[in-house]
C-alpha positions, 0 to 999 in steps of 0.5 A: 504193919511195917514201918507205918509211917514210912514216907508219910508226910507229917500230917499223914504220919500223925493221922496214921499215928491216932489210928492205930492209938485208936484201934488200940486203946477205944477198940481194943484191938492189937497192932503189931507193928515194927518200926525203927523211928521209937519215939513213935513207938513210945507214943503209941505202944504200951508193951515193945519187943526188941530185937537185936541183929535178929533175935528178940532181947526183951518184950514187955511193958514198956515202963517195966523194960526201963525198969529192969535195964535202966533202973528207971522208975519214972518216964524219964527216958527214952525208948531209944536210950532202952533200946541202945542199953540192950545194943551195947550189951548184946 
């Protein structure tokens, strides 16, 4: 899916939202999607692969990115904050 949410209104946005948590976590199945709004992002993926100017810098669990790149043990970021760490180094 690319960009899911795009011009949605927020009822529409956060119904879009629940089903692809539904597919994801109750049926198991895996979407991929690409998006630049990340909070959505971090709401609904548990594993993201980022991409700077075209190429792919990191994919993993989300928690585990933070980890390796912002020394983050806790939820106490953000996925924009990880993703500008790898925007200022690469």
């Amino acid at each position: 899916l690319d960009e899911p949410t795009l011009g949605l209104d927020p009822d529409a946005s956060n119904r879009m939202t629940e089903l692809i948590q539904e597919l994801s976590r109750e049926k198991g199945i895996t979407v991929l999607f690409s998006s630049h709004h990340l909070h959505q992002v971090q709401k609904i993926s548990d594993r993201v692969g980022i991409m700077i100017k075209g190429k792919m810098v990191a994919l993993g669990p989300i928690e585990q990115l933070a980890r390796e790149k912002l020394g983050v043990d806790t939820e106490r970021y953000t996925l924009e904050e990880l993703y500008m760490k790898y925007f200022q180094e690469g």
